[in-house]
C-alpha positions, -999 to +999 in steps of 0.1 A: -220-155+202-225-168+167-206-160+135-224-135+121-227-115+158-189-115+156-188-104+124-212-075+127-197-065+163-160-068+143-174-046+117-189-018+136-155-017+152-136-013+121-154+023+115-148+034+153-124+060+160-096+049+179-107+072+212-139+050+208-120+017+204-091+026+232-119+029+255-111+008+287-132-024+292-120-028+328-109-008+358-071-022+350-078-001+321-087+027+334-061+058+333-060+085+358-082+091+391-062+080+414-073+103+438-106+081+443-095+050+424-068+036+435-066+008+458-082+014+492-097+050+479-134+054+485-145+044+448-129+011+453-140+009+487-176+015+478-174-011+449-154-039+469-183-037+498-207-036+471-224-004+483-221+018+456-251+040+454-259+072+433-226+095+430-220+128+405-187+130+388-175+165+382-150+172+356-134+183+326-142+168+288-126+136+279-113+128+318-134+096+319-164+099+337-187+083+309-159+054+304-157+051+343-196+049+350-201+020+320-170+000+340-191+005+372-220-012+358-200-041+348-188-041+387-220-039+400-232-065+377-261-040+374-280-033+341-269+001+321-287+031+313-280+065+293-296+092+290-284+126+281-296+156+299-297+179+265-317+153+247-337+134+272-369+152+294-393+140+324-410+116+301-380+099+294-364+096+329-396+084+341-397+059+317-363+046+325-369+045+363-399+024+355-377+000+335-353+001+361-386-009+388-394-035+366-363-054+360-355-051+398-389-066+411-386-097+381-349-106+378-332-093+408-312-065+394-306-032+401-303-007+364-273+020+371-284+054+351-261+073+338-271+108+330-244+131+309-248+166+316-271+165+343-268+203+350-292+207+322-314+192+334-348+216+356-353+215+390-387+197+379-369+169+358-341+163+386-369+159+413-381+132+398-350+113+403-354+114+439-378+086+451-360+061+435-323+073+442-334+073+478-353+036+474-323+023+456-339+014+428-312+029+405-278+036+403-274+072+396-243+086+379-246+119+368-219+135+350-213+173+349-190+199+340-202+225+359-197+226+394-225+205+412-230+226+446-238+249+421-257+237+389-272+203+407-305+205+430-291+205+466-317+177+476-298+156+448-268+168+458-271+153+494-281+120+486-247+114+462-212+109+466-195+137+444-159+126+427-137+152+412-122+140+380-090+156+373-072+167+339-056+135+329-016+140+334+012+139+308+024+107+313-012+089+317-019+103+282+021+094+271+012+054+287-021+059+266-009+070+234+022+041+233-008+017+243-030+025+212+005+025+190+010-012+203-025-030+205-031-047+176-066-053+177-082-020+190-052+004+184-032+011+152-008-021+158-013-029+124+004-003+114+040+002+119+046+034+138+079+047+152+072+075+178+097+096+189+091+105+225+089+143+222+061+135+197+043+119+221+047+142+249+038+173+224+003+152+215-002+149+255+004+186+263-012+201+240-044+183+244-051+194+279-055+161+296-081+154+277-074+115+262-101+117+236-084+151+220-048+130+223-059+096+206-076+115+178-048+132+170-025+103+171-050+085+146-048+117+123-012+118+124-007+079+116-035+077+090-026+108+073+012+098+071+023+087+034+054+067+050+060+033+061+067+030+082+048+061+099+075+083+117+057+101+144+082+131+149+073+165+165+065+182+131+039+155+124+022+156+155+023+190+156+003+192+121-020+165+135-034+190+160-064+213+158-071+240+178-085+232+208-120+260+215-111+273+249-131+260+277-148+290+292-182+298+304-185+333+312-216+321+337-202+289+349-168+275+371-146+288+346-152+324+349-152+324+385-122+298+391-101+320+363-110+352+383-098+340+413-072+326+395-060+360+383-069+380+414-047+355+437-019+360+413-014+399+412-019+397+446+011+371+450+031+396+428+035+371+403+031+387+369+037+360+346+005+340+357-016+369+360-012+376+327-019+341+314-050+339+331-055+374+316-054+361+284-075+331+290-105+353+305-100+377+273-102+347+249-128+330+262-151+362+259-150+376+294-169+411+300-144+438+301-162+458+328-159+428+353-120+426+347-116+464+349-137+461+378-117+434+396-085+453+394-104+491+404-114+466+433-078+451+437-058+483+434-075+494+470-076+461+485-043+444+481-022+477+469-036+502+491-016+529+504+020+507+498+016+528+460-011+551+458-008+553+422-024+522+419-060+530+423-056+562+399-038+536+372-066+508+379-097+535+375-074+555+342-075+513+328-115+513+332-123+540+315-096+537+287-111+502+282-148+518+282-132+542+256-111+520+233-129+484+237-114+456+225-090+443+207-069+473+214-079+475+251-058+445+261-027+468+256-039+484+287-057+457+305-019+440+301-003+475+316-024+472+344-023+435+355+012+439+356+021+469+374-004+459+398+014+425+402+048+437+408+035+469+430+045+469+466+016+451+487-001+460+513-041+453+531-040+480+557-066+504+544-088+470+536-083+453+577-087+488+588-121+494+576-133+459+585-121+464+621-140+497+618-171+485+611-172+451+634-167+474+661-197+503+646-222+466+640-212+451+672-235+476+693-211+497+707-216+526+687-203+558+693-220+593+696-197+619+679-182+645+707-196+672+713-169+697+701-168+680+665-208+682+660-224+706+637-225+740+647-234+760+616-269+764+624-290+789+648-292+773+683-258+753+680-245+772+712-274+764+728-261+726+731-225+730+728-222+715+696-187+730+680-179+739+715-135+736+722-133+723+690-091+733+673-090+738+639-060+718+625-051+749+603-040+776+632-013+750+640+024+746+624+023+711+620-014+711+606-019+689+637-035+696+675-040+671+704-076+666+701-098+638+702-117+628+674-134+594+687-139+595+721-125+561+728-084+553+718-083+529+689-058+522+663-072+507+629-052+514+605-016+499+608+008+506+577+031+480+568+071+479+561+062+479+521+065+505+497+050+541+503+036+528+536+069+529+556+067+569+551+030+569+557+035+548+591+065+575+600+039+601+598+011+585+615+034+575+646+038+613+649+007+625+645-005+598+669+018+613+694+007+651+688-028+636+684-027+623+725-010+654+734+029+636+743+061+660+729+076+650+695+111+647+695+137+658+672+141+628+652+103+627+642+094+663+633 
């Protein structure tokens, strides 16, 4: 390198941000992963037998995976490649896989190609990936934070090993921050910081594991500062912060992994998450009908019979919501999550109808009896239809042994929660008067 390539390469640098120039040059470098990158994980397994082929890495922003697939063309010795899926089309991956053909066939070496947000890409312009992903000619590394069973052509899909980057942790992005406070010639080691470790931790919370939102606001906090030297407390990093837009796609992972989120909450009685994932479903712009939906849905599913006045408070929420609309409709969307999550539980009424109908599909369907068919119409004697049939009504109880299937079966099974422990009190006696067998005392 001569003098004047140092210089230019040390001035570019200078104007970097510090997320840009923290950016790991080697795998010792790398923060987080762990899962997949640690010693004898499959990444490093692939790399150390030389076999890495083309692989999609699935994840959050700022987790790494653009970082992590320049490192692995330094591994592989192989030449690099970017495109970007929002920018690039068919003419341009075509070019690059002709590159890539060419450099192999004359030097030898293989071109990984990176591709950031490969969902975007058509099913046109990700077909014409596939001849030489399956040749080998490239490397392909397709990033993508939408899920890729999902957004990625399954042909694609099946020739790739798929990585799940994870939110970085706390204390990766903690070990991070004190590492671009120290390093003199890509940090801010020329200037003298003293961090308070709660400072740190705050800046590493709040951004979400996300190390590009923590090292930019460590460099606004530092720069910003008018002392020397810099004291890094809460109050400063707290300033330093900007508020992060909420990562939500109301047709993407996030709408459906939030859902579920909320859904598996209520239904684990725990309030205090339901409601969080309330509120991130509400700020990020989620349709009100699908949440009033969900819980019309819920109240008879996981609630059932265990508090009947579930399903009228779930279905009085969805059309007070129709009727008020947002903002003021959260009052009641909040009212509802939470009586639903601390109501009594119960999925009777939901494994009864399922058992119901996998016996009705599995062929052995029933004729109705004869004495419970129609017989309102001229010629009903002729058959029998209505024949021996007891109306309920003439008795005491409201109840008469009669049969009213033909076969004995048993779907629906109360359980020991809430207003089904009455409800199962009353159907072991009607079962009993049902069959004909005496009632005793006790249960009348």
């Amino acid at each position: 390198m001569s003098l004047f390539e140092a210089q230019e390469r040390e001035n570019v640098e200078r104007v970097q941000p510090l997320a840009a120039r923290m950016r790991p040059r080697s795998l010792d470098e790398f923060v987080g992963q762990k899962h997949f990158l640690a010693d004898g994980k499959l990444l490093r397994r692939l790399l150390a037998a030389d076999r890495l082929s083309s692989v999609l890495f699935y994840g959050p922003p700022g987790s790494g995976k653009t970082t992590l697939a320049k490192l692995l063309a330094g591994e592989s010795r192989a030449r690099f490649v970017e495109l970007s899926a929002v920018t690039s089309g068919v003419k341009e991956v075509r070019a690059a896989l002709h590159e890539a053909q060419d450099e192999l066939a004359s030097g030898g070496r293989r071109t990984l190609l990176f591709i950031d947000e490969i969902h975007r890409f058509n099913r046109s312009q990700q077909d014409a990936l596939l001849h030489d992903v399956e040749n080998g000619v490239v490397i392909l590394v397709g990033a993508t934070t939408a899920n890729p069973f999902f957004a990625v052509n399954s042909a694609l899909v099946s020739r790739s090993q798929i990585f799940q980057f994870e939110a970085l942790a706390t204390e990766d992005l903690v070990d991070l921050l004190r590492r671009a406070i120290t390093d003199p010639k890509r940090g801010l080691g020329r200037v003298s910081v003293e961090a308070e470790d709660a400072a740190l931790e705050y800046l590493a919370e709040v951004s979400d594991g996300d190390a590009r939102r923590a090292l930019n606001a460590l460099e606004v906090a530092v720069l910003s500062s008018a002392q020397h030297p810099v004291q890094l407390n809460l109050d400063l990093a707290a300033e330093s912060v900007q508020k992060k837009a909420i990562d939500y796609d109301v047709a993407g992972d996030s709408h459906y992994d939030c859902a579920s989120a909320l859904i598996k909450s209520i239904r684990g009685s725990d309030a205090d998450a339901a409601l969080y994932w309330l509120a991130m479903m509400l700020e990020g712009g989620e349709d009100i009908r699908f949440l009033t939906r969900r819980l019309v849905i819920l109240a008879s599913e996981d609630v059932g019979n265990a508090d009947p006045q579930a399903l009228p408070l779930a279905v009085a929420a969805m059309q007070a919501c129709e009727f008020v609309g947002l903002p003021e409709c959260q009052l009641t969307l909040s009212q509802t999550v939470a009586y639903l999550a601390c109501a009594p539980k119960s999925n009777a009424a939901t494994m009864a109808i399922n058992e119901a109908r996998k016996d009705v599909q599995s062929g052995r369907a029933l004729t109705v009896p004869r004495h419970l068919r129609d017989g309102h119409y001229a010629g009903a004697d002729q058959f029998g239809h209505g024949q021996g049939y007891e109306y309920s009504h003439n008795s005491e109880a409201g109840v008469v042994a009669q049969d009213y299937l033909g076969i004995d079966r048993e779907y629906y099974r109360p359980v020991q929660r809430g207003f089904e422990i009455e409800m199962a009190q009353r159907l072991q006696k009607i079962r009993r008067v049902l069959k004909g067998q005496e009632v005793s005392d006790s249960e009348s």
